[in-house]
C-alpha positions, 0 to 999 in steps of 0.5 A: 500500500502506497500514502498520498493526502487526497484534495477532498473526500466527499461526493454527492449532492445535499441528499446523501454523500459517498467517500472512499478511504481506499483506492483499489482492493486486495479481496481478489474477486474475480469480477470486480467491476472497479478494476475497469479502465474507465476509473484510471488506476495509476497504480497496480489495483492491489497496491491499496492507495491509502488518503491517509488525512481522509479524517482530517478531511471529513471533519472540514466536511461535515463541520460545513454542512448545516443539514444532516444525510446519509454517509456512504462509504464501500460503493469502489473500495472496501472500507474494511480491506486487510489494511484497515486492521492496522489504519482503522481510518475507516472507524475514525470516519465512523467517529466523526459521523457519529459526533457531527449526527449524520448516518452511515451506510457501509457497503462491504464483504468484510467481517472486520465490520464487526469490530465497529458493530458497538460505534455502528450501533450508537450511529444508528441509535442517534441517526441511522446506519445501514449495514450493506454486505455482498452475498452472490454465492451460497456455496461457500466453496465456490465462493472462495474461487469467486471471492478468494482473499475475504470471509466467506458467505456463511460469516457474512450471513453471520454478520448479517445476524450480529447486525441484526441482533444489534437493531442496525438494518441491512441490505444485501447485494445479491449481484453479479450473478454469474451466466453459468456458475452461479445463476441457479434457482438453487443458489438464488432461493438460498440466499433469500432463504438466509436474508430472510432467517436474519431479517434483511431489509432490502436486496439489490439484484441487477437483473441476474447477470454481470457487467465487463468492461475493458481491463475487468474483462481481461482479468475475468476472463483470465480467472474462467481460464484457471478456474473452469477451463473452456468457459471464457470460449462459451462466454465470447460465443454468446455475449461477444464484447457486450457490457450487459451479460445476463444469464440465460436463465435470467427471467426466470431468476428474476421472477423468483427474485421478485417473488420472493422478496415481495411475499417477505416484505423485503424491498427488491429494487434498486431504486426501493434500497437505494432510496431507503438508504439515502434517506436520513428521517428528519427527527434523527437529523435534528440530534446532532452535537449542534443541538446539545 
């Protein structure tokens, strides 16, 4: 990992901002989306570009801001990467939010989330935190190919349930879903099953399928190659050099997707989550250490 002092650390407008501590990723995920050549890494991905004054920067930030919102973090680059162990910049952030009142949303496949789980929980008592966590693989197994360097969907499901337990909502995002490895009923109906034994709030689907773009297709590709050998050649007979991949079974998914969110009460498009997260009710904004 490489330091540098990043000339700002927030994005957005006054509804909800999204900051990024880290810049690039050590979990390996063999899909990932921000490895893309369109975000202009000038590093090697893994070499995680740490904005060490990240907290000095938020401060001046949220010290600014009259009305309070939703802070999301996690949307490029994990808040809680094997170097957040050591920086716990990520919860210095979570500290400021706290003090300054605003919300937090946190998108992750980490379980180093629950050595937060005590300042998550007082954010969401005194404003409100949601927690976000990837799940695209029930079978734990193949999530380790899939998703190689970070916890495997069972924790993940066990964070869900400590979150849970705590009273901090959740969102997960079932997504990608990958054309012919894990674009199965099975696999699809099982995770719902988990998110709601543990009592998700929302979860995001993208249409059953994934996204490649130059610089994540080489590398996906590159990972078919080693993993399921001849798939690549499948790939590029069907989809070519599209964007958009979808499964062949996507419609049927999708209509079991939606079922089955909707027969437990569990919001099921991206524009429901996205909107139930942004949103920071106004009886929560007023306590703020302004108010005390």
């Amino acid at each position: 990992m490489h330091f540098v002092n990043a000339k700002g650390i927030l994005a957005g407008n006054a509804g909800h901002y999204g900051m990024n501590i880290y810049r690039g990723c050590t979990h390996g995920c063999i899909y990932c989306d921000s490895r893309s050549r369109c975000y202009q890494f000038r590093h090697p991905f893994e070499d995680i570009e740490v904005k060490q004054n990240a907290p000095e920067l938020l401060e001046k930030a949220l010290r600014s801001k009259r009305k309070r919102c939703m802070i999301g973090t996690g949307s490029m680059s994990d808040p809680y990467m094997h170097c957040e162990e050591q920086l716990r910049l990520t919860r210095r952030c979570l500290e400021l939010i706290l003090a300054y009142g605003f919300g937090a949303a946190i998108q992750t496949k980490s379980d180093r989330i629950l050595q937060d789980i005590d300042l998550l929980e007082e954010i969401n008592r005194s404003a409100k935190c949601v927690v976000q966590m990837t799940l695209t693989t029930f079978d734990d197994a193949l999530c380790g190919i899939l998703e190689p360097h970070v916890c495997n969907t069972k924790r993940r499901i066990e964070v869900l349930e400590e979150m849970q337990k705590r009273g901090i909502p959740t969102v997960v995002w079932m997504t990608p879903i990958l054309p012919f490895i894990n674009d199965t009923e099975e696999n699809v109906t099982a995770i719902l099953s988990e998110c709601i034994r543990v009592g998700v709030k929302g979860v995001i689907d993208f249409g059953m399928g994934l996204t490649l773009r130059e610089g994540d297709r080489e590398y996906y590709y590159a990972a078919l190659d080693r993993h399921f050998p001849g798939l690549k050649e499948r790939y590029i007979r069907r989809y070519g050099n599209a964007y958009e991949l979808p499964s062949p079974d996507a419609r049927k998914l999708s209509e079991t997707f939606q079922r089955i969110c909707r027969e437990n009460g569990i919001l099921s498009s991206p524009e429901a989550c996205f909107s139930y997260m942004h949103e920071l009710p106004e009886k929560y904004a007023q306590m703020s250490i302004f108010d005390l």
